[in-house]
C-alpha positions, 0 to 999 in steps of 0.5 A: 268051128261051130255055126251056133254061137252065144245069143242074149246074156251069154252075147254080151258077155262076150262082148263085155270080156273083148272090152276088158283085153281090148280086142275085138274078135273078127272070128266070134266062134275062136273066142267062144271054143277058148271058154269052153271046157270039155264038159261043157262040149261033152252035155251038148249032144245037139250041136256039139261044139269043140272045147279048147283044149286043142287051142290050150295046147297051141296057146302054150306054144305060142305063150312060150315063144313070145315071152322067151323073144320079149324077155331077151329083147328085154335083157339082152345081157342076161344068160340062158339061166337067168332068162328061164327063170324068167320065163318059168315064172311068167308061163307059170299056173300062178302067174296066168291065174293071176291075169286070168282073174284080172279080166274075169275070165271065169265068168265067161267059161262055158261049164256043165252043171258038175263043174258049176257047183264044184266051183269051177269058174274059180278053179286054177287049172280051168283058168290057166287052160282058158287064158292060154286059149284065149291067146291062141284064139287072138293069135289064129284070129289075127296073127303073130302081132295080135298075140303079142300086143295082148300079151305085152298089155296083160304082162307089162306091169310084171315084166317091169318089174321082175327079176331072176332073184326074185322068180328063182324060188318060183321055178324049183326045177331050174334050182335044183338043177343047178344045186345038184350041177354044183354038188357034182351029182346027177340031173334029176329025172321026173316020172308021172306015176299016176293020175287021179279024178275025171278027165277035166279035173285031173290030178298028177302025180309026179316022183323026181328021182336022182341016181335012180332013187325016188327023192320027192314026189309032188301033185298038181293039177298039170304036169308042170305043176306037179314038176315044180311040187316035187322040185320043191320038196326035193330041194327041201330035202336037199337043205335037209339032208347032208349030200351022202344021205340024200340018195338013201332017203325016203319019201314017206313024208312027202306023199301025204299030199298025194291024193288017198286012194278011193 
C-alpha cells in the first residue's frame, strides 16, 4: 500500500463516504486503492499509487460467495435454478450501480482528467468496478464478517423483496440455457470476438453460438454484460424464429449494437 493518502477535501470525503456505508476503515489506505481508477494511478508518476482492479477482482469473489451463502439461508427449499437466478440478478452490473449510486460513490473516485470529462464519476462499469472493491477493501480491512454485515445492510431491501420469477428475465443466460435444455438442443457456447476503446473504458464484444452457429452477438462494458446482451438477443430470436430455423439464422441485425470500426 501507499504511505500518501488523501489530505483537506479529498480526507473528508472519505470520511463523508464510511459514514454513509457505516464503516470505519481501520486501514485508511484499502479504501483509498477501492477508488482508484487505473487512469488515475497511471498520471501519478511521483508516487504511483495502485488502482483497484486487484481489489474488483477479489470483490467479485467475495461478492459472489456471501450472496450465494444468504440466499440459501434464505430460501433453503429452493433448487439450484432458482437460486442462480437469484443470484445472477443481485451480482448483476444493474443491481450494484444501483447501490453504488445509493452512497455516492462516484464522488469519491479518484479519476484523471480524461475520465472526468467524459463523465466517468457516472459511468456504469467504473461503478460497479469500485463497489465491488470497496467490499473486498472492508473484507481485507476487517474480515469475512465485516463484509457480510456491509452487504446485508446495502442489499436488505431488495433480498426481501425478490424473487426468481421476477429476476428470470435479468439473467438471460440461465434462460436460454433452460429453453434450448427443453427444445432438446445443444447448451450455448460464448466467444469474446473482440475489444474495443482504451484499457479502462473497455468495450466487449461477445457472439453466443449454438451447434457451432453464430446465433447473437451482444456488447457490453464487462464480459458479463456482453453474455447477458447476447443471451438476450438470442432468445429474442428464439421467440422469433421456428426451432428448425434458428440455427440457419443470421445475425446482421443484431451487430448494429456492435460498436463501428474507426
Amino acid at each position: 500500500m501507499g504511505n500518501r493518502g488523501m489530505d483537506g477535501e479529498e480526507g473528508n470525503q472519505l470520511a463523508a463516504l464510511e459514514e454513509r456505508i457505516a464503516y470505519c476503515f481501520r486501514q485508511r489506505a484499502l479504501l483509498e486503492r477501492a477508488l482508484t481508477h487505473r487512469s488515475f494511478a497511471h498520471e501519478q508518476v511521483k508516487f504511483a499509487p495502485q488502482d483497484n482492479e486487484a481489489l474488483e477482482f477479489l470483490g467479485d469473489a467475495v461478492l459472489g460467495f456471501l450472496v450465494s451463502a444468504w440466499l440459501l439461508e434464505r430460501f433453503p427449499d429452493y433448487d439450484e435454478g432458482k437460486l442462480s437466478k437469484l443470484k445472477a440478478y443481485l451480482v448483476s452490473a444493474e443491481n450494484l450501480e444501483v447501490h453504488a449510486q445509493r452512497i455516492r460513490l462516484g464522488e469519491s473516485l479518484r479519476l484523471n482528467r480524461g475520465e472526468e470529462k467524459t463523465g466517468g464519476r457516472l459511468k456504469r462499469n467504473l461503478l460497479v468496478g469500485a463497489y465491488e472493491a470497496l467490499l473486498a477493501a472492508i473484507y481485507l480491512d476487517s474480515g469475512i464478517d465485516a463484509a457480510r454485515g456491509f452487504l446485508r445492510n446495502a442489499f436488505a431491501e431488495v433480498v426481501s423483496s425478490i424473487s426468481p420469477e421476477a429476476t428470470e428475465a435479468m439473467d438471460y443466460k440461465t434462460t436460454l440455457q433452460e429453453r434450448l435444455q427443453a427444445r432438446g438442443m445443444t447448451l450455448p457456447r460464448y466467444e469474446v470476438i473482440a475489444k474495443h476503446g482504451p484499457a479502462h473504458d473497455r468495450i466487449f464484444e461477445v457472439r453466443v453460438h449454438i451447434n457451432d452457429e453464430v446465433i447473437a452477438t451482444g456488447v457490453g462494458p464487462r464480459i458479463k454484460t456482453a453474455h447477458q446482451r447476447a443471451a438476450q438477443l438470442a432468445l429474442q430470436k428464439l421467440d422469433q424464429t421456428p426451432t428448425e430455423r434458428v440455427l440457419c439464422a443470421t445475425v446482421a441485425e443484431d451487430r448494429d449494437d456492435a460498436p463501428r470500426a474507426k
